[in-house]
C-alpha positions, 0 to 999 in steps of 0.5 A: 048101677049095681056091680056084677058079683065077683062069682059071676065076673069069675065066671066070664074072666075063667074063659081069658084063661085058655085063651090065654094058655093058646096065645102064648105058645102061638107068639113065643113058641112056635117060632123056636119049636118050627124053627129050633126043633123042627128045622125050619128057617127063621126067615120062612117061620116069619114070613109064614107068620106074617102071611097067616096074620094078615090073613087072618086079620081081614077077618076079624071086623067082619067076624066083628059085623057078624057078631053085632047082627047075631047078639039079640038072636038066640044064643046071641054072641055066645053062639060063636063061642060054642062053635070057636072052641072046639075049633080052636083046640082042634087046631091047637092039638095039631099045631104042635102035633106034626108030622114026621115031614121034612122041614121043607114040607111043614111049611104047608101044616104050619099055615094050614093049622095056623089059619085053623087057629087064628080063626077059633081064636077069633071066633071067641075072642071077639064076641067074649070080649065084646059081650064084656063091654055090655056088662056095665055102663059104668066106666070103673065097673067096666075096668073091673070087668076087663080085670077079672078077664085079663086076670084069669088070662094071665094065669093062662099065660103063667101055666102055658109058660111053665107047663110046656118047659116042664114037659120038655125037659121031662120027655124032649120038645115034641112030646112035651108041646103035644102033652101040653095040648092034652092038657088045653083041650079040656080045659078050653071046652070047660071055661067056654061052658062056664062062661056061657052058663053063669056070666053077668047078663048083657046089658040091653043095648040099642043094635047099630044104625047102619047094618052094611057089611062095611060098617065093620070098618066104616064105623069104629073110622068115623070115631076119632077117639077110637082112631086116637086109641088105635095108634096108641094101641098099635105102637104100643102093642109092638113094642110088646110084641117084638119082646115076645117073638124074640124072649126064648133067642134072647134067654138062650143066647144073650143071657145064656140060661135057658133052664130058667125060661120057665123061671123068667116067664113066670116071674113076669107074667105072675108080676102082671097078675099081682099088680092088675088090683093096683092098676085098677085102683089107680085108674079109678084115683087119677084116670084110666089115660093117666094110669096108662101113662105110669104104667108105659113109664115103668116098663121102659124104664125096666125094660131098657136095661136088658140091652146091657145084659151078657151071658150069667146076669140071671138076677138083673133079668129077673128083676128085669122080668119082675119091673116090666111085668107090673107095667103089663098089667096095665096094658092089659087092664086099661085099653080094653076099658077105654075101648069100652067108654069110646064106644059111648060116643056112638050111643050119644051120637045115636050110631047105636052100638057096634062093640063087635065092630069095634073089638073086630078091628081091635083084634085086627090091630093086635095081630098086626102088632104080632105079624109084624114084630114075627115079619120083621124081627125075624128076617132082620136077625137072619139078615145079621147072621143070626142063627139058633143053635149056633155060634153067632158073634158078637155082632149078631148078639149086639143086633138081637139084644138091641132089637129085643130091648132098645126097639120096643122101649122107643116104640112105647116112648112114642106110644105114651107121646101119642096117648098123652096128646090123645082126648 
C-alpha cells in the first residue's frame, strides 16, 4: 500500500495542534486561573470540572454514532469539523475572558462556557481522529499517521504552555490568558481549513452493520481487544492525568520556582516531540504493545523521583521533565495506533466498521480519566488543608507531592501489568 506523502500527512497532523493549544489550558490552567486568580475554591473548581466531564462524556459515542452515519455524505466527517471549530474557539475566548463577577457567581460562566468547550473539542476530535484511522490499512503506516497528528499537538501543548506564561508576566493573569485566545482563534480556523483541503483521502471503507443509536456503546463492548485496550488506557490516562491537574501547585509550592513554569512545561512537552520518531521506529522493530511497555517503564522510573523534591531542587525536576517526557510520547503515538488495528476485528468479523463509535468511547475515557484526576485530587488536597496562596505545612506539602508523583506512577504500574496481560 502506498504511504501518504509527508506534506499531506502535515497537513492532517497541523490541525492536533490548536486542538492541543485548547486542551492544555483547560487540564492545567483553569483550575489555578479560577481558583488562584479568581477566588474560586478548590473544592467547587473540581466538582464544577467533574460535573462538566461527565456531562460532556455522554456525548462523545453518540457524537461518535453520529459521525459514522454521516462519513459517506457529503462533507463526510469533516462536516463536524466545519461546524466544531468556530465553536470551540467561541467558547475558549470566553473561558477565559470572564466577567467581573464575584467568585461566588462565576461558578454559572465556568460550566456554561466549559459545556461550550468540551462540545467543540468533541465535535472535531472525534471525527479528525476517526478520519485518521481511514488513511491506511497498514499498521506501521497507521503509527505514522497518529505521529504526524500528535506531533503537531504537542507543539500545540509547547506554545500553549509557553505563551500564556509569557503574557502574564508581561500584563498579569487575566489580561495574558485573554491575549492567549486571540492568538488560538485564527490559528484554530486556519488548521481546520487546512486539514479539510489537503488531508491524505479516506480509504473506502464498508458502513457498520448495525445502524441503532446504541451501537455507539454496543459495539466497540462486543470487542475484547478494545475492552482490554480500555483499561490500559483508563489507568493509564490518569496516572497522566492527576500529574496535569496538580503541575502549577506543585511548581509553586513544592519546588517553589514558579518563574520557570513555563521553562518545565517546555522541556516536557518538546522532549515528547523529540522522542515520537523513536517510538515510532521502535514499535515498527519490537511491536507497538512492547513499545508501549518501554515507554510506561521509562516514565515511572522518571516520575517517581519528583516525590523526593523540596523548594530549589530546579535541576533534578528539570531532568524530571526531560526523562518523563520522552515516556509521553509514547502514550501519545502508540494507543491511538493500536486503537486503529482493534478496530480490523469488526471488519474480519463482517461488523463493517464503526471508527467513530469507537474513538467516541475513547474520547469518553480520556475525560473521564480527566474528571476524575480534577474530581478528586482537588478536593483530597483541600481535605488536608491545601490552600494556594498560603502557608501550608508540611503535611499538606507531603500530601500534594505524593498524590502528584507516587499515585500516578502505581497507577502506570498496574497500567503496564494490565497491558502486558492484555492479546
Amino acid at each position: 500500500m502506498a504511504r501518504a506523502s509527508s506534506p499531506r500527512l502535515a497537513a492532517y497532523g497541523f490541525l492536533g495542534f490548536p486542538l492541543a493549544m485548547a486542551a492544555l489550558p483547560i487540564y492545567v490552567h483553569v483550575p489555578h486561573f479560577y481558583a488562584d486568580t479568581l477566588g474560586l475554591s478548590l473544592a467547587s473548581v473540581g466538582a464544577l470540572l467533574l460535573a462538566a466531564r461527565f456531562l460532556d462524556a455522554i456525548q462523545d459515542p453518540l457524537l461518535g454514532w453520529w459521525s459514522d452515519r454521516r462519513r459517506d455524505k457529503r462533507g463526510g466527517r469533516w462536516a463536524f469539523v466545519m461546524a466544531g471549530a468556530p465553536l470551540m474557539a467561541l467558547g475558549m475566548v470566553g473561558l477565559f475572558n470572564p466577567p467581573a463577577w464575584p467568585a461566588s457567581q462565576l461558578g454559572y460562566w465556568l460550566i456554561a462556557n466549559l459545556v461550550i468547550v468540551y462540545t467543540a473539542f468533541s465535535l472535531v476530535t472525534i471525527s479528525y481522529q476517526a478520519y485518521g484511522a481511514e488513511i491506511s490499512d497498514d499498521v506501521s503506516e497507521r503509527t505514522r499517521v497518529t505521529a504526524w497528528r500528535e506531533g503537531f499537538a504537542l507543539l500545540g501543548v509547547f506554545l500553549a504552555a509557553a505563551l500564556p506564561e509569557v503574557l502574564k508576566q508581561a500584563m498579569g493573569d487575566r489580561e495574558g490568558f485573554a491575549r492567549f485566545t486571540w492568538f488560538f482563534v485564527p490559528i484554530c480556523l486556519a488548521a481546520a481549513s487546512i486539514a479539510i483541503l489537503l488531508s491524505p483521502p479516506a480509504l473506502v471503507k464498508p458502513p457498520p452493520v448495525d445502524g441503532r443509536i446504541f451501537a455507539a456503546f454496543t459495539t466497540p463492548m462486543r470487542n475484547l481487544r478494545f475492552r482490554r485496550l480500555g483499561l490500559v488506557f483508563m489507568l493509564n490516562g490518569i496516572a497522566a492525568s492527576i500529574p496535569a491537574t496538580l503541575v502549577l501547585f506543585f511548581i509553586e509550592d513544592v519546588v517553589k520556582r514558579p518563574q520557570l513554569t513555563a521553562v518545565f512545561l517546555i522541556a516536557y512537552f518538546a522532549a515528547g516531540a523529540a522522542g515520537l520518531p523513536g517510538w515510532v521506529w521502535l514499535a515498527r522493530r519490537i511491536g507497538k504493545k512492547k513499545a508501549w511497555l518501554v515507554g510506561m517503564g521509562v516514565s515511572i522510573l522518571a516520575f517517581v523521583w519528583a516525590y523526593s523534591l523540596g523548594a530549589g531542587d530546579t535541576t533534578a525536576y528539570f531532568a524530571i521533565c526531560v526523562l518523563s517526557g520522552l515516556g509521553l510520547g509514547a502514550d501519545l503515538a502508540l494507543p491511538p495506533s493500536l486503537l486503529a488495528d482493534v478496530i480490523d476485528d469488526d471488519e474480519r468479523n463482517g461488523l463493517g466498521r464503526s471508527e467513530g463509535a469507537y474513538f467516541g468511547l475513547w474520547n469518553l475515557a480520556t475525560k473521564m480519566n480527566l474528571a476524575l484526576a480534577a474530581g478528586l485530587s482537588l478536593p483530597l488536597l483541600g481535605a488536608f488543608g491545601y490552600a494556594p496562596k498560603a502557608a501550608n505545612g508540611p503535611e499538606a506539602l507531603f500530601v500534594l507531592s505524593a498524590i502528584y508523583a507516587l499515585l500516578p506512577c502505581a497507577l502506570k504500574a498496574l497500567a503496564a501489568i494490565a497491558l502486558w496481560r492484555s492479546p
